[in-house]
C-alpha positions in Angstrom: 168.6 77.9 93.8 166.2 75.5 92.6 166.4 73.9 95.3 165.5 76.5 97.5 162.0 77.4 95.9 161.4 73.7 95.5 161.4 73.5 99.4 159.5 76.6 99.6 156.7 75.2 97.7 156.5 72.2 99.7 156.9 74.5 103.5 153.9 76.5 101.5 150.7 76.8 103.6 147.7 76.2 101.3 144.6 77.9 101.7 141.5 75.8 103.3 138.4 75.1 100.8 135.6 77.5 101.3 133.9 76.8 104.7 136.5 75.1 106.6 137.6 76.5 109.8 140.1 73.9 110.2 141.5 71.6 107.4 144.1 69.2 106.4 144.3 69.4 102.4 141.7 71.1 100.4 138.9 68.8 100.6 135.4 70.4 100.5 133.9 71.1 103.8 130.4 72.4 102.2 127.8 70.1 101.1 126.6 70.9 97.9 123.2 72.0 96.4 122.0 70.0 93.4 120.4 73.4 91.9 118.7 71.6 89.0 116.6 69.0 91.2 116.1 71.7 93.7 114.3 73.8 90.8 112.5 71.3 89.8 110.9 70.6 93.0 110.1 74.7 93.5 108.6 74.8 90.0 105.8 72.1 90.8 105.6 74.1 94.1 105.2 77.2 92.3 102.6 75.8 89.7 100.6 74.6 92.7 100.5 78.1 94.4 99.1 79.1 90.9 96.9 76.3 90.5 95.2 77.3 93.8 94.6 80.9 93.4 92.8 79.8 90.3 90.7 77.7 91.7 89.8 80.6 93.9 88.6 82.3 91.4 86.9 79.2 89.8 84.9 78.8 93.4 84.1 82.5 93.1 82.9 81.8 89.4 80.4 79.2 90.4 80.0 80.2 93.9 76.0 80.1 93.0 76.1 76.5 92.4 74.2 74.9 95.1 77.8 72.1 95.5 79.7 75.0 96.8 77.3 77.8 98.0 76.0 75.1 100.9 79.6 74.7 101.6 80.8 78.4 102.5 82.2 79.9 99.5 84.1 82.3 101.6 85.3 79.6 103.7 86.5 77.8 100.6 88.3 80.7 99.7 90.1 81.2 102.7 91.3 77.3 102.8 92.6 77.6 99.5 94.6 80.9 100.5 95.8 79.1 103.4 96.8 76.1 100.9 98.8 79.2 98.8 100.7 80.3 102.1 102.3 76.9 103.0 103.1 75.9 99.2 105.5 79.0 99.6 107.2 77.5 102.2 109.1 75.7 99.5 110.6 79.1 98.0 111.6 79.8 101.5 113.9 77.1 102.2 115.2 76.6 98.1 117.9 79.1 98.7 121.4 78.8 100.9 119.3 79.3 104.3 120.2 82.5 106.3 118.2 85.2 108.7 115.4 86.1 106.2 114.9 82.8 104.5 114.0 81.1 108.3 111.9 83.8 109.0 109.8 83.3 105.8 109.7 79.7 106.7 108.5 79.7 109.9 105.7 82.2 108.7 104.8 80.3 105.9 104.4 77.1 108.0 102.8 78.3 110.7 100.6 80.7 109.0 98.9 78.7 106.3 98.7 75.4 108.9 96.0 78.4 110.9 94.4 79.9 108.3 93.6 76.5 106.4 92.3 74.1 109.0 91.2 77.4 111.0 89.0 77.8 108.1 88.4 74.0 107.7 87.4 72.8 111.4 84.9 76.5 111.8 82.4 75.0 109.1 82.9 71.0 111.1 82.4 72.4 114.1 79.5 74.2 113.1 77.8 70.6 111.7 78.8 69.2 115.2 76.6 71.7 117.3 74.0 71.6 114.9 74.3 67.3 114.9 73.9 67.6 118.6 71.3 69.7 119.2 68.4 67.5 120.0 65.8 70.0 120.1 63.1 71.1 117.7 64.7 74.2 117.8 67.9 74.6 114.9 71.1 76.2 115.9 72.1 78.1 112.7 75.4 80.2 112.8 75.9 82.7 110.0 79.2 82.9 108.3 79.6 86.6 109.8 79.8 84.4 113.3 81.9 82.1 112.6 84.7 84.8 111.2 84.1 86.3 114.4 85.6 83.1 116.5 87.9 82.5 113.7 89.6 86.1 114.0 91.0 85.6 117.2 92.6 81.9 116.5 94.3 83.9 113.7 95.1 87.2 115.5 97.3 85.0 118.6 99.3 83.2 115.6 99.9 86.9 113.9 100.9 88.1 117.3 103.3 85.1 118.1 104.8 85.2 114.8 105.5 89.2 114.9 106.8 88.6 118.8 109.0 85.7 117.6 110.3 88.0 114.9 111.0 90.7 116.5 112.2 89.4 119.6 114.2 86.3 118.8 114.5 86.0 115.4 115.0 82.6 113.6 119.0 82.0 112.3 120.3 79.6 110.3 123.2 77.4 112.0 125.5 75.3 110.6 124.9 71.1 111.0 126.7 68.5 109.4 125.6 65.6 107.5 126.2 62.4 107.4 129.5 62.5 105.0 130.8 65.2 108.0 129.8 68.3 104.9 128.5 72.2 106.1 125.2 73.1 105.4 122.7 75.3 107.2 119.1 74.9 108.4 117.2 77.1 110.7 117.3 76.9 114.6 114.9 75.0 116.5 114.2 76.6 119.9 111.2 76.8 122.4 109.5 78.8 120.0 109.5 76.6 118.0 108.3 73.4 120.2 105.9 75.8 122.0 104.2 76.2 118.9 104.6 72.9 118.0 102.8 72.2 121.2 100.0 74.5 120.6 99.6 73.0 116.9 99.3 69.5 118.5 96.7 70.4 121.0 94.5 72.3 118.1 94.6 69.4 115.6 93.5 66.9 118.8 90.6 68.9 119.5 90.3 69.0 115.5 90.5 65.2 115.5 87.4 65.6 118.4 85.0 67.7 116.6 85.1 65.4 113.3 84.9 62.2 115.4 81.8 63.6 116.7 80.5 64.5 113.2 80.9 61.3 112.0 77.7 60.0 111.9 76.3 63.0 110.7 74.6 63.5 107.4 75.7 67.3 105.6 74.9 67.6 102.4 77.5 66.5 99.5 79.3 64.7 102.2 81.4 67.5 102.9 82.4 66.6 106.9 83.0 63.7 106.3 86.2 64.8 103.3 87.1 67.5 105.4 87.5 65.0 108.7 89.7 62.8 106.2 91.7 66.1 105.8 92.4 66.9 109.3 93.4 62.9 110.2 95.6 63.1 107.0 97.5 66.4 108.4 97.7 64.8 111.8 99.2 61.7 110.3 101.4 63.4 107.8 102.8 65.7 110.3 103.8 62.6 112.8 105.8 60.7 110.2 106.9 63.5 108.9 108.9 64.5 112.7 109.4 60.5 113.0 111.6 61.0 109.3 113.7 64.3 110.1 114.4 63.1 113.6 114.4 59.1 113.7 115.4 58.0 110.2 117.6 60.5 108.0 118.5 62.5 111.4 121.6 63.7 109.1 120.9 63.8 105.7 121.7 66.2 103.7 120.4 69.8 102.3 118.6 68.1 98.9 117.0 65.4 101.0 115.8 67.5 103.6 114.3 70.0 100.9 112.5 66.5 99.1 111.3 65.7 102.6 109.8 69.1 102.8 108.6 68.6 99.8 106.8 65.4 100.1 105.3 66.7 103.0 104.0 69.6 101.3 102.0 67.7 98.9 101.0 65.0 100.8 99.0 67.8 103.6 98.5 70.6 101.0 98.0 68.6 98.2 95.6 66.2 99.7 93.6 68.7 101.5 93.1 70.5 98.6 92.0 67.1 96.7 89.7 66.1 99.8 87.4 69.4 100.1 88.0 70.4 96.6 87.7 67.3 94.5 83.9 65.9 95.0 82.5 69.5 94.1 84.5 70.0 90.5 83.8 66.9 90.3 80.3 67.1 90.2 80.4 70.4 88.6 81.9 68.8 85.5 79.1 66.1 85.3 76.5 68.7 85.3 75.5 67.8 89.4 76.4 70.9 90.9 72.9 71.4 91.7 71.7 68.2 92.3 71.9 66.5 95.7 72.1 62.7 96.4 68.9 60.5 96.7 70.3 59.3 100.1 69.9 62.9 101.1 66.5 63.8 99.8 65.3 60.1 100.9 67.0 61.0 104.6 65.3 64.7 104.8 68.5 66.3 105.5 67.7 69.7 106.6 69.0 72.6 106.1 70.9 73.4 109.2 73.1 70.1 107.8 74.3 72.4 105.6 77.8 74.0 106.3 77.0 77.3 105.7 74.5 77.6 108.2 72.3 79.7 106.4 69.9 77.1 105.0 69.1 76.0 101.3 68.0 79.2 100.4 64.8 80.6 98.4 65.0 78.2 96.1 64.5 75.5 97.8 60.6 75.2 98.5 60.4 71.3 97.5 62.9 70.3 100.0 61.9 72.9 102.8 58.1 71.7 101.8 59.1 68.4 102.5 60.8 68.6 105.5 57.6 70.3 106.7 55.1 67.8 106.0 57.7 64.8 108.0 57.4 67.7 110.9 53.8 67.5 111.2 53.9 64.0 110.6 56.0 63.4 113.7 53.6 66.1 116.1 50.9 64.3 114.8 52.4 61.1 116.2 53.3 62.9 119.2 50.0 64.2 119.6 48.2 60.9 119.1 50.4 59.6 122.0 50.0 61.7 124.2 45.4 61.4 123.8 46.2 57.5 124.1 48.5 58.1 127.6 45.5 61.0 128.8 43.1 58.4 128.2 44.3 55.4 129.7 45.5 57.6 133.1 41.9 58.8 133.2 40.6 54.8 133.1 43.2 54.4 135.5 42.0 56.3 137.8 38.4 56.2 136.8 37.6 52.4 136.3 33.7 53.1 135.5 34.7 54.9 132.3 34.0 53.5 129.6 35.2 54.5 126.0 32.4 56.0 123.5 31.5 53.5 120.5 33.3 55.1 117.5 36.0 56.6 119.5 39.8 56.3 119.3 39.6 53.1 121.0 36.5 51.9 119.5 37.8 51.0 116.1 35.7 47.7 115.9 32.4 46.2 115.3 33.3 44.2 118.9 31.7 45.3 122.1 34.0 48.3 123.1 36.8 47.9 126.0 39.0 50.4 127.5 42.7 49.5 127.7 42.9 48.9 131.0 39.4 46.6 131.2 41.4 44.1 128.3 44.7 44.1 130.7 43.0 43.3 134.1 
């Protein structure tokens, strides 16, 4: 008899460890989550999303200071909100992924990638057609234009994002690391590489608009941090493929949430630090209203400034000033223009002769036209 259930016990079939469709003893088939480093990294996520929307409201507080009222402060605002958006992209992906978690993924991705470098490349672009413009004339575009070509940008991506969503939903499949361990992480599709595609062709002409700004002189620097920002996005987002699909093509589900990580800070983060850093900075030193000698001693004028909207009422020193080196430069002009008259008349009238005490009559010498002391 005891025999019998002895043998039974061994002829037993044993049930497979949760996750295994097919098993040979009841070793794990599911890679595990290390919770406590994973919470970690979504706190200081979280704290950053906090930290942002504060300094929204810190830029609204002091949006009167010349530092960020030349730079937009409704375009600062927007950035920073974008900046928000993609930090959340870490709560998306902390949990077991499934349906609902891809979807919030790819929406917090996507989404805060437009709005913030939307927001960032409007005010560059503006400096570029104003830096190009070689006519006395100033191209000035308001903020309330700008919007107006950044609405659409934003309303495709709200459109592609609600078609992808409702027609072809993001799942999470199951892949297997490189111990042979079940995890999940959202399909990658054409949706996916046709936005990728679009996103790629945006930062290039990104990349183009702050090359051709680079020469030119806004006040507090500002292009030039916020080109820094778009080659630091460009450059984070190409290692960051070259690491998922070159060098840990199989890690596993805590790696790939650090490598999302790391690459949250280092275009978020960094952004944030390029367009943001400078102006509290000077804020805290008491400069907010204060621009740099090289600027004054340059005449930077107001259409250099990203807003568009010049320096404002306050400004009659600087806009006096610019006027005086404009009528210094017709007055040139206009003294040019007499000397080419007169020597095209002698030209063609050799008899002439220039009056003593004239323009070209500045000595006690006998006086000569231009053309008598060339020929």
């Amino acid at each position: 008899m005891h025999a019998k259930a002895h043998h039974e016990d061994l002829t037993k079939c044993l049930k497979c460890a949760e996750g295994c469709k097919k098993c040979k003893d009841s070793a794990p088939c599911l890679a595990n989550y290390n919770w406590p480093f994973r919470i970690t990294l979504l706190s200081i996520s979280i704290s950053c999303v906090v930290s942002t929307l504060a300094l929204v409201g810190y830029v609204y507080h002091h949006r009167k200071i010349k530092v960020f009222k030349v730079a937009s402060p409704i375009f600062l605002g927007i950035t920073l909100l974008g900046c928000a958006i993609m930090y959340l992209e870490m709560a998306a992906i902390f949990p077991v992924l499934d349906l609902y978690s891809c979807i919030a993924t790819k929406w917090t991705r996507h989404l805060g990638f437009c709005v913030t470098y939307t927001a960032l490349l409007m005010k560059t672009w503006r400096v570029s057609l104003t830096f190009r413009v070689k006519s006395a004339h100033k191209v000035k575009l308001t903020d309330k234009q700008l919007l107006q070509w950044m609405f659409p940008i934003l309303l495709v991506m709200l459109i592609y994002l609600g078609t992808w969503t409702l027609g072809s939903p993001p799942d999470a499949e199951d892949i297997r690391d490189q111990s042979g361990l079940i995890f999940k992480q959202c399909t990658y599709n054409w949706w996916d590489h046709s936005l990728a595609i679009g996103e790629v062709l945006f930062l290039g002409w990104g990349i183009r608009v702050c090359l051709n700004v680079r020469n030119a002189e806004s006040l507090f620097n500002e292009a030039r941090f916020i080109s820094y920002a778009i080659y630091n996005i460009a450059v984070v987002n190409i290692a960051m493929v070259a690491f998922h699909l070159l060098i840990f093509p199989r890690v596993g589900p805590d790696i790939k949430y650090l490598l999302g990580f790391v690459r949250t800070q280092l275009s978020t983060t960094v952004t944030i630090g390029l367009v943001f850093g400078p102006k509290i900075y000077r804020v805290l030193r008491g400069l907010g209203d204060q621009y740099e000698s090289r600027v004054r001693a340059k005449g930077v004028s107001a259409s250099f400034s990203l807003n568009g909207l010049g320096l404002g009422p306050d400004e009659n020193s600087d806009l006096y000033q610019e006027n005086e080196e404009l009528k210094e430069e017709v007055q040139k002009l206009a003294a040019q223009i007499e000397f080419m008259k007169i020597v095209h008349m002698e030209m063609n009238n050799r008899h002439v002769r220039p009056r003593p005490g004239s323009y070209f009559c500045g000595s006690p010498e006998p006086a000569t036209s231009p053309v008598s002391k060339t020929g």
